[in-house]
GUSE-564548 format. One record per residue (C-alpha): residue in three letters; residue number from 1; y, z, x. Coordinates in Angstrom, 1 decimal. Layout:
BEGIN
NODE,residuo,num,north,up,east
NODE,ALA,NUM,Y,Z,X $
...
% end
This chain:
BEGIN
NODE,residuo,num,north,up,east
NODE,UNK,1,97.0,54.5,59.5 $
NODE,UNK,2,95.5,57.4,61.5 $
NODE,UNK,3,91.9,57.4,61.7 $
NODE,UNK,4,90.1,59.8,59.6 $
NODE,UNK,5,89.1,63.1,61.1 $
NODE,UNK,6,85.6,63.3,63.0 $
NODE,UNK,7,82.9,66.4,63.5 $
NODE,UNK,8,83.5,67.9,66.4 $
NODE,UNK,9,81.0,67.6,69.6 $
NODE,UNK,10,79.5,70.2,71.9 $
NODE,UNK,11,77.7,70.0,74.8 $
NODE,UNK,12,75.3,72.6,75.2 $
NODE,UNK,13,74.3,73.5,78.7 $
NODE,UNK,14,70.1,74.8,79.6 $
NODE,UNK,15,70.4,78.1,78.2 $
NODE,UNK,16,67.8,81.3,78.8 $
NODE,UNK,17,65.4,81.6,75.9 $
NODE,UNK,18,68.0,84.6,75.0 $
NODE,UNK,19,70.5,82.3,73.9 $
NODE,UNK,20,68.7,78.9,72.3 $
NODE,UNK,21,69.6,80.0,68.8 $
NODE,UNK,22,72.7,78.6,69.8 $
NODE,UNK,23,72.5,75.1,69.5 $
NODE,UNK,24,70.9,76.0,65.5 $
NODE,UNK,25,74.0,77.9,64.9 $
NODE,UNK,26,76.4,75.1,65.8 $
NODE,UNK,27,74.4,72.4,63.6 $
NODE,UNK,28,74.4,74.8,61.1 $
NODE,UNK,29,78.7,75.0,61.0 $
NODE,UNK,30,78.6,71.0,60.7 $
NODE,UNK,31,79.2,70.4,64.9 $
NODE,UNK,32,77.2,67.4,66.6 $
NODE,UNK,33,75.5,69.2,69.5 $
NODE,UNK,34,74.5,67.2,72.6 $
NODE,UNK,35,72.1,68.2,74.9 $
NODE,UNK,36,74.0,67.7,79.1 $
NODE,UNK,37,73.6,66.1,81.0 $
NODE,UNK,38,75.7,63.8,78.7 $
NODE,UNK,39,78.6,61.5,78.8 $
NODE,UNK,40,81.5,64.0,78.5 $
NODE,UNK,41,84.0,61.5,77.7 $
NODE,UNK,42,84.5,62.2,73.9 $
NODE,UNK,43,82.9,65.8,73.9 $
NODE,UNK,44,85.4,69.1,72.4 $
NODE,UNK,45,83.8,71.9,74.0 $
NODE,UNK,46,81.1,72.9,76.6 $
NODE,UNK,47,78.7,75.6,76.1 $
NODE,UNK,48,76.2,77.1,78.8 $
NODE,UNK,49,75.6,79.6,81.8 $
NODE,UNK,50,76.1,76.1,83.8 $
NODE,UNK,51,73.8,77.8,86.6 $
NODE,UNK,52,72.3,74.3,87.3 $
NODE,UNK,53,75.4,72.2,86.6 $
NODE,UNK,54,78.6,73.8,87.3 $
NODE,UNK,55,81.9,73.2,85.3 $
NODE,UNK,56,84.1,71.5,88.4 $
NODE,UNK,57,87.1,69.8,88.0 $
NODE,UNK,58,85.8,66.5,89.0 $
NODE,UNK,59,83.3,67.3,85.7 $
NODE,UNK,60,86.2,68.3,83.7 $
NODE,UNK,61,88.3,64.9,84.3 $
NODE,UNK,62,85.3,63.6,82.9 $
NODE,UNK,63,85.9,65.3,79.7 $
NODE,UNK,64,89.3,64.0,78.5 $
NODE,UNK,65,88.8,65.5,75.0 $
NODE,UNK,66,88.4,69.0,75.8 $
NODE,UNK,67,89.4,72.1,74.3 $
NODE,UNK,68,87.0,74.4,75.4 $
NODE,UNK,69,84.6,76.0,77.8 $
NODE,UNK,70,82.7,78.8,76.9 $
NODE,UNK,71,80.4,81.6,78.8 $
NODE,UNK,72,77.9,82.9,75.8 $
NODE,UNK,73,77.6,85.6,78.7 $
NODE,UNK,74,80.9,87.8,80.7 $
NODE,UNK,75,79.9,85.7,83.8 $
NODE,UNK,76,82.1,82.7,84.7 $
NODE,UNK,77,81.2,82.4,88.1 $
NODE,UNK,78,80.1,78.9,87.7 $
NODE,UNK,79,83.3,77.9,86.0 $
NODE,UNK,80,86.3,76.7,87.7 $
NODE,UNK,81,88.3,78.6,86.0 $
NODE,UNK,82,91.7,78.1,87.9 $
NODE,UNK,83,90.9,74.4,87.0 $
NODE,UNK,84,90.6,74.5,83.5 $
NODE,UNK,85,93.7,76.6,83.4 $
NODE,UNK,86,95.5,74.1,85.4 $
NODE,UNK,87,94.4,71.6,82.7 $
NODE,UNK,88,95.4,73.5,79.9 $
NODE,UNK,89,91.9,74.2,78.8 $
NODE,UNK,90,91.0,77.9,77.5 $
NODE,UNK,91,87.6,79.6,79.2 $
NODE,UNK,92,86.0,81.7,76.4 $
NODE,UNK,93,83.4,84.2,77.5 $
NODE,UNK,94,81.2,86.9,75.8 $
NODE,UNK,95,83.1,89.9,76.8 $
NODE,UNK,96,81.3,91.5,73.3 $
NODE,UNK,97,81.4,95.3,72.6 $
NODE,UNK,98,78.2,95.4,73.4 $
NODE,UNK,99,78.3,94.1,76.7 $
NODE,UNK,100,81.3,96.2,78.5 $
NODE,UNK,101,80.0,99.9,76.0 $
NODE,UNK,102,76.3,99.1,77.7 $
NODE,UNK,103,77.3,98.8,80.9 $
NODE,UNK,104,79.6,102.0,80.7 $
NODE,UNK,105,77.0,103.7,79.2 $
NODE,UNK,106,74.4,102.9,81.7 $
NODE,UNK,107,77.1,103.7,84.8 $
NODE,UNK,108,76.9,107.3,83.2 $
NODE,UNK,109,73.1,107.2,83.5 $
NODE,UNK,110,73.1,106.1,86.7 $
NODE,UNK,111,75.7,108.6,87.9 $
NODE,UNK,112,73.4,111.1,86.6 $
NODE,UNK,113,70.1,110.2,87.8 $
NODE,UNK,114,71.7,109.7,91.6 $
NODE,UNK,115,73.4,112.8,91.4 $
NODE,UNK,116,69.8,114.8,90.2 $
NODE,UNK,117,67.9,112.4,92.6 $
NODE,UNK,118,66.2,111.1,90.1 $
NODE,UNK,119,64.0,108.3,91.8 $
NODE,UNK,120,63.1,110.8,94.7 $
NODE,UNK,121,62.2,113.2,91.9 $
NODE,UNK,122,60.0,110.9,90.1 $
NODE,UNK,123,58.7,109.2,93.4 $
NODE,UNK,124,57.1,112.6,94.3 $
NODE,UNK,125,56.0,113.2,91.0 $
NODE,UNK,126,53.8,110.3,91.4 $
NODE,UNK,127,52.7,110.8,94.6 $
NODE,UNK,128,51.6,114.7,93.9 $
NODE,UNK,129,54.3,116.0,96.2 $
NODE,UNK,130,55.6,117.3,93.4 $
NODE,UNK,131,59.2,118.6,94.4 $
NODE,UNK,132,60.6,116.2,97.2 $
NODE,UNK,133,62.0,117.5,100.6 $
NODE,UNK,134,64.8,116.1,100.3 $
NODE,UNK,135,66.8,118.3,98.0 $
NODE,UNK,136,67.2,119.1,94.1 $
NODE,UNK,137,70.7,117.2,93.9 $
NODE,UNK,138,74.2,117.6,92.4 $
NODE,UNK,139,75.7,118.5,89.2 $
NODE,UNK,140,77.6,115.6,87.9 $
NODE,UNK,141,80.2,118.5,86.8 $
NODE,UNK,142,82.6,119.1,88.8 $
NODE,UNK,143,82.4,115.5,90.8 $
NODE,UNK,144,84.4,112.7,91.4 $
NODE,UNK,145,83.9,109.3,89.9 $
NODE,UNK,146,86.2,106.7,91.6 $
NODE,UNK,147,85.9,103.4,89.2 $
NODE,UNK,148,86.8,100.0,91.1 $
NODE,UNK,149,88.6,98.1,88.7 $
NODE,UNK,150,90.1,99.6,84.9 $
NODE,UNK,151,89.3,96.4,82.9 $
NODE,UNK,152,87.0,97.0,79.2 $
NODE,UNK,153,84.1,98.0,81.2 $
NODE,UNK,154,85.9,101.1,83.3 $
NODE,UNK,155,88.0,102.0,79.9 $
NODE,UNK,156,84.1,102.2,78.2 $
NODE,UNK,157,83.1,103.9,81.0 $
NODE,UNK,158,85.8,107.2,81.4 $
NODE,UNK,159,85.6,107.4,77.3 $
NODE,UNK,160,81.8,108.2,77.8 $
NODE,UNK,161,82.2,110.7,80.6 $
NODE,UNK,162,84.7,112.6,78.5 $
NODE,UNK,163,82.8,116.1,77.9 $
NODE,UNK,164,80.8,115.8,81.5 $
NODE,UNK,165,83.8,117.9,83.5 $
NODE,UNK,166,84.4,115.2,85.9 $
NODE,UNK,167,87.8,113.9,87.5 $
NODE,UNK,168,88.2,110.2,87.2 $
NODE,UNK,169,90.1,108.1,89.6 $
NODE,UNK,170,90.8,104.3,89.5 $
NODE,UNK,171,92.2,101.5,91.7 $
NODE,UNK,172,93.4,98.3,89.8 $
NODE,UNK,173,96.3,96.7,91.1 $
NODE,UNK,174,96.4,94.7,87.8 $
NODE,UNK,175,96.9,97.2,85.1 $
NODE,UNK,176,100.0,99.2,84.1 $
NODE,UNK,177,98.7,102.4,86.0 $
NODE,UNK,178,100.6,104.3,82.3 $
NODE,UNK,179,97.1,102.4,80.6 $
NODE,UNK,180,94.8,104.9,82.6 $
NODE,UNK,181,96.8,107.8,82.5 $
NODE,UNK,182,97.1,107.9,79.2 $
NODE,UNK,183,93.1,108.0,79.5 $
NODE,UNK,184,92.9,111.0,81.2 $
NODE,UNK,185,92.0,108.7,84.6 $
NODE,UNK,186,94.0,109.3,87.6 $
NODE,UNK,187,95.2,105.7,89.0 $
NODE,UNK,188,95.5,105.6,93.3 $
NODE,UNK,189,97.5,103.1,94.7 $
NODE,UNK,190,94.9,101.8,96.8 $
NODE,UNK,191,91.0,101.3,97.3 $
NODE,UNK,192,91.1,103.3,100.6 $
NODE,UNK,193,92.3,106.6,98.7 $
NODE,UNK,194,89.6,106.2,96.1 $
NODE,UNK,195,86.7,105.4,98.3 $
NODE,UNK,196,88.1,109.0,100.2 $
NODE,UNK,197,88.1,110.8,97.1 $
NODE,UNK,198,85.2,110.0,95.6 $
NODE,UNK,199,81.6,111.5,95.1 $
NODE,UNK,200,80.7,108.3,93.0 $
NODE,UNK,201,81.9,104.7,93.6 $
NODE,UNK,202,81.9,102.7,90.4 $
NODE,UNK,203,82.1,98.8,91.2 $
NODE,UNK,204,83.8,97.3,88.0 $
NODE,UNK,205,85.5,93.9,89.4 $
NODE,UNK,206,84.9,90.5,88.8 $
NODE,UNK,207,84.0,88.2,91.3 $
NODE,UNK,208,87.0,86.8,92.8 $
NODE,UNK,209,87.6,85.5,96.5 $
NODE,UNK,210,89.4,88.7,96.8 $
NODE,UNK,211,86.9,90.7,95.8 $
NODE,UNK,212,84.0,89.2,97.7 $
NODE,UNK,213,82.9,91.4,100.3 $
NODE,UNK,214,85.6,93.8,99.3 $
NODE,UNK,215,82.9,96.9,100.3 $
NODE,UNK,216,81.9,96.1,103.6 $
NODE,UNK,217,80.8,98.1,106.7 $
NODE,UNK,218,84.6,98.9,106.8 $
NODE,UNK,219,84.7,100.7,103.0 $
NODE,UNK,220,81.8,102.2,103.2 $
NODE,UNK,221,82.4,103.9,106.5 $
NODE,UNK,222,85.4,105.3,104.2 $
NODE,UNK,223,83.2,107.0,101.7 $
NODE,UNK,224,83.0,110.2,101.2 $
NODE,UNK,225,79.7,111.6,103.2 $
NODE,UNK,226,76.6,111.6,100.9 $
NODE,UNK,227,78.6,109.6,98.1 $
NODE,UNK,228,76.8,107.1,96.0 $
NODE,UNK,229,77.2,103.9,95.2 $
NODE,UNK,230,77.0,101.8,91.8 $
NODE,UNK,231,77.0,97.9,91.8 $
NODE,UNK,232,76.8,96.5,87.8 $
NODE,UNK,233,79.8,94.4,89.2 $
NODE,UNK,234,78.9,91.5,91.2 $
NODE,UNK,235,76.3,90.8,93.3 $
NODE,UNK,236,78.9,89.6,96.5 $
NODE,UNK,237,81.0,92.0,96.2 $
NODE,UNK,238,78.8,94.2,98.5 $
NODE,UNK,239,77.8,93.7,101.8 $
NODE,UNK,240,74.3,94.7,101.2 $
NODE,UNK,241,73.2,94.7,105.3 $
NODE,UNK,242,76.3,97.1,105.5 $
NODE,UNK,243,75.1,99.5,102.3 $
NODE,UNK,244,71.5,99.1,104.4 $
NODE,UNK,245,72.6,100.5,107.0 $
NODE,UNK,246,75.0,103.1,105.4 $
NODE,UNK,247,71.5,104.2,103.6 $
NODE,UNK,248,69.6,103.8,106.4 $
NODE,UNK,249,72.0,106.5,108.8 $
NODE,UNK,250,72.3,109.1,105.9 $
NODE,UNK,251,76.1,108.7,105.3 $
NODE,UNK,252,75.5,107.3,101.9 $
NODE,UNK,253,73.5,109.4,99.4 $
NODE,UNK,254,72.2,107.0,97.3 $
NODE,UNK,255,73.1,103.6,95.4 $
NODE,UNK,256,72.0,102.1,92.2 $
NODE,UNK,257,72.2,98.0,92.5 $
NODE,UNK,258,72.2,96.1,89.6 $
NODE,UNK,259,73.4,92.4,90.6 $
NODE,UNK,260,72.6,91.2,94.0 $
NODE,UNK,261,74.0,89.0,96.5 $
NODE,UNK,262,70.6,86.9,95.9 $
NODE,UNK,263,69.0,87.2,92.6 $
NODE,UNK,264,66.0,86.0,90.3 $
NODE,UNK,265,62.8,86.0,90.8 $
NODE,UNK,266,60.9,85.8,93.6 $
NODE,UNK,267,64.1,87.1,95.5 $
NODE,UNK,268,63.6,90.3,98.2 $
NODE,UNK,269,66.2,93.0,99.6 $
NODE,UNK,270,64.9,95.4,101.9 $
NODE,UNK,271,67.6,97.7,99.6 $
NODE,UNK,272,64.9,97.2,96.8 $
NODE,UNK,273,61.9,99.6,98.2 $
NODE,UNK,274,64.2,102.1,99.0 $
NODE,UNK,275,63.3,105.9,97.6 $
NODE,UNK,276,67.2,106.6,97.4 $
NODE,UNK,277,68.3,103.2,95.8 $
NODE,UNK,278,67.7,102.6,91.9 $
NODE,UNK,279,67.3,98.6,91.6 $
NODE,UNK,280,67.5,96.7,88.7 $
NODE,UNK,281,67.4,93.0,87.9 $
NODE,UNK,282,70.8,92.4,86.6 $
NODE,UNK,283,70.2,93.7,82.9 $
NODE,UNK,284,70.6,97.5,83.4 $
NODE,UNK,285,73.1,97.3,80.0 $
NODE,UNK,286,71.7,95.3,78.4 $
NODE,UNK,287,70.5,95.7,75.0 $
NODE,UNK,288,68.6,94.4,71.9 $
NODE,UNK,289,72.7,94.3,70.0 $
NODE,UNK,290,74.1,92.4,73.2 $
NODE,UNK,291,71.4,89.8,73.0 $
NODE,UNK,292,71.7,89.8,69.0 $
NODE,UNK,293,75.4,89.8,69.3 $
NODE,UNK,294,75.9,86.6,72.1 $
NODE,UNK,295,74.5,83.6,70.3 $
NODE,UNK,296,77.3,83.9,67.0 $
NODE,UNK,297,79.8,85.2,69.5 $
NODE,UNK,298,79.7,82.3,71.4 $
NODE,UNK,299,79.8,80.1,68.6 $
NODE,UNK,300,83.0,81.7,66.8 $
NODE,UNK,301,84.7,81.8,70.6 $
NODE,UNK,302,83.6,77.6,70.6 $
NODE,UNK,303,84.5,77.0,66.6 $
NODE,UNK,304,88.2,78.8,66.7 $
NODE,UNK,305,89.0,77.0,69.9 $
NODE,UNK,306,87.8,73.9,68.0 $
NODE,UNK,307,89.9,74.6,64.8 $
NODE,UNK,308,93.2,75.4,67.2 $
NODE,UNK,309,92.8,79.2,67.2 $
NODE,UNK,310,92.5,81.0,70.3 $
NODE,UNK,311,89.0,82.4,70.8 $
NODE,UNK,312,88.6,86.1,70.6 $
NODE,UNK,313,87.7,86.6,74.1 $
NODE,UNK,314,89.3,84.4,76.8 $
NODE,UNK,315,89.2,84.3,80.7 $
NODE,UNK,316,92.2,82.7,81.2 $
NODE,UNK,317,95.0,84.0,78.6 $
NODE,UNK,318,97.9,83.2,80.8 $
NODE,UNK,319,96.6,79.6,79.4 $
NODE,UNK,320,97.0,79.7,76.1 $
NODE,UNK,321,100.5,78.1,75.6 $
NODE,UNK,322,99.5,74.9,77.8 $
NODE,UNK,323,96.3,75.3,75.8 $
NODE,UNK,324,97.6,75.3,72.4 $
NODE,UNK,325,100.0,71.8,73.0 $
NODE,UNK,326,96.8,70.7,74.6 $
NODE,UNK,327,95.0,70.9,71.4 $
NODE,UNK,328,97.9,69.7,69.7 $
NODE,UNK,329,98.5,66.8,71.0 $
NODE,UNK,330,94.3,66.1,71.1 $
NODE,UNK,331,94.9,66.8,67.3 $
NODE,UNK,332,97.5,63.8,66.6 $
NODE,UNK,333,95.5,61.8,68.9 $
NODE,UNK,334,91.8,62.3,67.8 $
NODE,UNK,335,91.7,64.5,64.8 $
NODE,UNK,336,88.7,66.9,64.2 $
NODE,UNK,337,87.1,68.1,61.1 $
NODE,UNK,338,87.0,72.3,60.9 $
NODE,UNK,339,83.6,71.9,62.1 $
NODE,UNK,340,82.7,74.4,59.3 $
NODE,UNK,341,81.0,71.5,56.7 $
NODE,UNK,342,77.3,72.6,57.7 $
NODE,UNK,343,78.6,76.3,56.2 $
NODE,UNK,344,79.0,75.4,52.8 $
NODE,UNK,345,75.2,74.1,52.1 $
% end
């Protein structure tokens, strides 16, 4: 006789303030949170940032049980992803609306305020300059934005500069280059072409081993002179001693950083103090609706997984077949409850 189903566990990760109301909402839907560090041996999903305890593989041969790891945020840098593919378990991460429409909508802003020279404007403002020396700036008509990648996040992105009289180019070797032209944005086959093209470089990419360091002192030589740069991508995707200096000799006109190769606080860049370089702490998108929006997102991603239904946004989707006779087989062995008893009180 098979044993009767059991609630399902999850082990919740420290989480930023931000994101503590997710714990409530998994108690609430009739799941048995655990707090990690934990024994992982008979937990069905982990939940967290992990900044401070990384999902490796050695910690997911510890978990034998599980379905599911989920990212409340888009980052899963401190995932092994390629290992929990390899095991057949799905990544869920919190690729919301809200997070790839604010970051396209504040790559827009920032293409306007470098091509205006916004913080050099406001800097003399301050200072009772008044008008700066160093010149009124650009219209954004008539420019070139080059986007780096043509996931959500660029897609967002060329749909809000629709109306602004720009040409849009893009270099993603993953997409079906019909996908962008049937966007209006003109794909190049390669980064080189773009970075030549381009008044405004967009950095859009996850962080991959291919991608880290993609724009070094090599890339940025290739930019077009007095182009600007905008990094809401990853922090190590940029050579930030290389951007320094590309600032520093006047070949670049401008870049507006948002994640850094070193971040949090306390942390320094000499890129930081710059009058031609708009910094921000990794949040320049965000918004009252994304931080509203993660909690319950993550907790449908974690509760479909849970209930043998893919989540509705996945890292790794080439895993779902191996994932689903995962969860099948966990099923017949260990059977779960829906997790949704807590929901009917």
């Amino acid at each position: 006789m098979s044993a009767p189903p059991r609630r399902p566990i999850v082990a919740v990760s420290p989480l930023p303030p931000v994101l503590d109301p997710v714990a409530g909402l998994f108690e609430r839907a009739g799941v048995t949170v655990r707090r990690t560090p934990c024994v992982l041996a008979d937990v069905d999903a982990l939940v967290g940032v992990f900044t401070a305890e990384p999902v490796t593989a050695a910690v997911l041969d510890d978990a034998p049980r599980l379905r599911v790891v989920t990212s409340p945020i888009i980052g899963t840098e401190t995932i092994d992803v390629a290992a929990c593919t390899k095991r057949g378990i799905v990544v869920a991460f919190g690729a919301t609306a809200e997070n790839y429409e604010g970051v396209a909508e504040a790559v827009v802003m920032l293409t306007a305020a470098l091509r205006k020279r916004l913080p050099q404007k406001m800097a003399a403002a301050v200072d009772g300059t008044w008008r700066p020396a160093t010149g009124v700036g650009r219209l954004v008509r008539g420019c070139t934005v080059g986007l780096v990648g043509y996931g959500a996040i660029g897609r967002a992105t060329a749909a809000r500069f629709a109306g602004w009289g720009v040409q849009l180019v893009t270099h993603d070797p993953y997409i079906d280059p019909a996908v962008a032209r049937a966007d209006g944005v003109e794909p190049v086959a390669t980064l080189d072409e773009l970075l030549a093209r381009a008044d405004v470089v967009s950095l859009m990419v996850t962080l991959t081993e291919e991608t880290r360091g993609l724009i070094d002192a090599t890339a940025l030589r290739a930019m077009k002179p007095g182009a600007v740069l905008i990094n809401t991508a990853r922090g190590p995707v940029v050579d930030e001693t290389a951007l320094l200096d590309a600032l520093e000799s006047g070949h670049l006109g401008g870049a507006a950083i948002d994640t850094w190769a070193e971040e949090g606080p306390g942390t320094v860049s000499a890129l930081r103090s710059r009058p031609d370089v708009i910094a921000t702490g990794h949040n320049v998108g965000h918004s009252a609706e994304l931080y509203a929006g993660h909690p319950p997102a993550a907790v449908d991603n974690t509760l479909r997984a849970i209930r043998g239904r893919p989540p509705r946004y996945v890292r790794n989707p080439e895993v779902l077949a191996a994932w689903q006779a995962r969860v099948d087989r966990l099923q017949r062995e260990d059977p779960l409850s829906s997790g949704d008893e807590g929901q009917q009180r």
